[in-house]
C-alpha positions as a printed Julia matrix, in Angstrom:
186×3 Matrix{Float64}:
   3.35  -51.8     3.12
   4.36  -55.23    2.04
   1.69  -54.66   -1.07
   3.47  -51.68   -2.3
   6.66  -52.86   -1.74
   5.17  -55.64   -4.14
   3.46  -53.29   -6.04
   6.38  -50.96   -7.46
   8.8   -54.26   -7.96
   6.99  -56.15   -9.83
   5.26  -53.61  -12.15
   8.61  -51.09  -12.39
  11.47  -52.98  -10.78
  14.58  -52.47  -12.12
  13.01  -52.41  -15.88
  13.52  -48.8   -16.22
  17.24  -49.13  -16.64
  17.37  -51.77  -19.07
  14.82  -49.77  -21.45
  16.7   -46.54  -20.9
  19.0   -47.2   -23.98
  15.47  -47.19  -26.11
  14.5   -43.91  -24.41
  17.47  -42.66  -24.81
  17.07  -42.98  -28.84
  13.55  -42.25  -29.02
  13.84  -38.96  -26.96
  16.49  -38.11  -30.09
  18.87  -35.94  -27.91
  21.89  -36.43  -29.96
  24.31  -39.58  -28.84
  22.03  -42.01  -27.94
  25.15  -42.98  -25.35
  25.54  -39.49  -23.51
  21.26  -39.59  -23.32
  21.45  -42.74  -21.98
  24.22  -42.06  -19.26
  22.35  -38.86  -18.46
  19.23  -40.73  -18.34
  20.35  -42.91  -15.55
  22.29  -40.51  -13.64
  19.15  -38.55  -13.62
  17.28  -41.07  -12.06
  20.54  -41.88   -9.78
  20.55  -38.58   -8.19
  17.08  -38.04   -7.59
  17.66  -41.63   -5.58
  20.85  -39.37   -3.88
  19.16  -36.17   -3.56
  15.92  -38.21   -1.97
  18.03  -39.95    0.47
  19.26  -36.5     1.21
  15.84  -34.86    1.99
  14.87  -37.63    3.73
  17.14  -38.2     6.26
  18.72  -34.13    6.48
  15.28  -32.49    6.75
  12.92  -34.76    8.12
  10.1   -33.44    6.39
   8.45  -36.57    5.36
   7.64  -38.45    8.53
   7.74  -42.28    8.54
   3.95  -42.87    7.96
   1.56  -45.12    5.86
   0.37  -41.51    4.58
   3.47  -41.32    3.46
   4.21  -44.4     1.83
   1.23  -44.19   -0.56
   1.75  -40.7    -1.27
   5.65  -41.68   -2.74
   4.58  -44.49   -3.88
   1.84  -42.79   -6.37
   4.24  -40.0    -6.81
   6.8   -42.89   -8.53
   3.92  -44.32  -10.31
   3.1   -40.66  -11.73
   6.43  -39.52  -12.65
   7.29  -42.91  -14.5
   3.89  -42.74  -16.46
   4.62  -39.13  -17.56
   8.57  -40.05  -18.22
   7.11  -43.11  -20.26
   4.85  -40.38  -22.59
   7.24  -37.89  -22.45
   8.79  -36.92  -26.16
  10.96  -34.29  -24.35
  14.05  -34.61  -22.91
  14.53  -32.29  -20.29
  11.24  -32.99  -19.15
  12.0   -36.87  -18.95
  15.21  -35.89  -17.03
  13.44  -34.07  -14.75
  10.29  -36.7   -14.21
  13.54  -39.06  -13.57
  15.12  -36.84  -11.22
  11.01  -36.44   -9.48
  11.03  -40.65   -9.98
  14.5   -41.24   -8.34
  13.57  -39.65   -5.03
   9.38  -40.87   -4.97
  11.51  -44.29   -5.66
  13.43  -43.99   -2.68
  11.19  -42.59   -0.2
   8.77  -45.07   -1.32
  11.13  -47.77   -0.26
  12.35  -46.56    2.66
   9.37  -45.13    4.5
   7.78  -48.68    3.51
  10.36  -50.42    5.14
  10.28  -48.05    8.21
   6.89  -48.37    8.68
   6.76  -52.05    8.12
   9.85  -52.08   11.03
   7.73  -49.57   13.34
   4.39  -51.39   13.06
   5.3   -55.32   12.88
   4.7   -56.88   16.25
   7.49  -57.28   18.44
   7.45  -61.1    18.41
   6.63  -61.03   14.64
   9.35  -58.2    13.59
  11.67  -60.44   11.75
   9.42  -62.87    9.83
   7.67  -59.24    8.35
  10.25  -57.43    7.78
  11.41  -60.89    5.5
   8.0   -61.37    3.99
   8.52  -57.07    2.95
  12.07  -57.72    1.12
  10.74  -60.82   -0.27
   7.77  -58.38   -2.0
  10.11  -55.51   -2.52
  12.74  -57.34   -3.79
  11.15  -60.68   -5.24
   8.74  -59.91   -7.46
  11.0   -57.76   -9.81
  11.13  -60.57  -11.87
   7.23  -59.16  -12.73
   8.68  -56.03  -14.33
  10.74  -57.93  -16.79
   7.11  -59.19  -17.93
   5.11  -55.96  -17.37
   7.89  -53.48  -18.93
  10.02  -56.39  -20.81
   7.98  -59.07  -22.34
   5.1   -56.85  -23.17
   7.19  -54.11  -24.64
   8.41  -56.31  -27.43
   4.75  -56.73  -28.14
   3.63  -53.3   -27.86
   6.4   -51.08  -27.16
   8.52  -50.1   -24.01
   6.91  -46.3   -24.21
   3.36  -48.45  -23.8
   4.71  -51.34  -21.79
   6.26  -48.74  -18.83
   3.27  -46.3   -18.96
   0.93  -49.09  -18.11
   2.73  -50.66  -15.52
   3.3   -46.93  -14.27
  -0.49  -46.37  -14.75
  -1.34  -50.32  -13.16
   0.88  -48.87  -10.18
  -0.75  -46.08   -9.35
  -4.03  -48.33   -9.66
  -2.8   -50.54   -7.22
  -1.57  -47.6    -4.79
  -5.0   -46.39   -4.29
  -6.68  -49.86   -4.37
  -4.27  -50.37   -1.23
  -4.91  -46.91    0.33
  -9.07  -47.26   -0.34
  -8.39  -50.95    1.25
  -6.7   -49.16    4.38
  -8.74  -46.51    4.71
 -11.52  -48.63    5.25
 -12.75  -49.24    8.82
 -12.39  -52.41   10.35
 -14.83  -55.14   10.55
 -15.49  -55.84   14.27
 -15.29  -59.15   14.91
 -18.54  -61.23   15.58
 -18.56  -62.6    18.56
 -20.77  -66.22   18.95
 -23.57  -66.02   21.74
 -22.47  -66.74   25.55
């Protein structure tokens, strides 16, 4: 959990709302001002409307399972906003983004609560909002930096794509049975 807590700061962080003004042009949707304000509320209320689901329905329990599967879905919907020359669409994939976002982050945090050892609980839930939190400063290089080199549309869709990348990496990793530990000869 602490790894894609990392994972989604420090590739997507909070770049996607200082590049929405150049979406916001390039998607053409008349005043590059009401695009960009509808932009971010789009993204906004999917954040609302996830916190919503999540806590009024229950559906999605508080599981690792879980976790990846939000975390990929934000890492999908931000690579196919990032391509997107459509605006509705991009709302929408924002709207899809702002409640993966969410559930990614809170699920992670639940799970990392739920599964830290008693006597460790605090230390890992620190070392969590340390990754989660932390390494946005990575997105201003992933999205920022290397979209004045190649573009934000490029810049965002790889980090989105590196993301994803990294989600199943982690859920290969944990899906992987442990090692039993050698024991030395009696």
């Amino acid at each position: 959990m602490i790894v894609l807590g990392g994972l989604g700061s420090f590739f997507i962080g909070a770049s996607m709302q200082a590049a929405m003004p150049i979406f916001a042009q390039d998607l053409g949707a008349g005043s590059a001002g009401t695009a960009y304000g509808i932009l971010l509320f789009a993204n906004g209320a999917g954040g609302v409307l996830g916190g919503l689901l999540l806590e009024a329905t229950g559906w999605i329990p508080p599981t690792v399972g879980a976790a990846i599967a939000s975390t990929l879905a934000y890492g999908v919907s931000t690579l196919f906003f990032a391509m997107s020359g459509n605006y509705v669409l991009s709302v929408s994939l924002l709207v899809v983004g702002g409640v993966a976002s969410l559930a990614s982050m809170s699920i992670g945090q639940t799970v990392v609560q739920l599964l830290a050892p008693p006597a460790e609980r605090g230390r890992v839930i620190g070392v969590y909002g340390v990754s989660a939190s932390g390494l946005r400063f990575g997105s201003g290089i992933t999205v920022g930096l290397f979209g004045a080199v190649v573009g934000v549309h490029w810049s965002l869709g790889l980090s989105a794509a590196a993301l994803c990348v990294g989600t199943i990496v982690a859920a290969l990793v944990l899906r992987r049975p442990a090692r039993a530990t050698a024991r030395p000869p009696a």
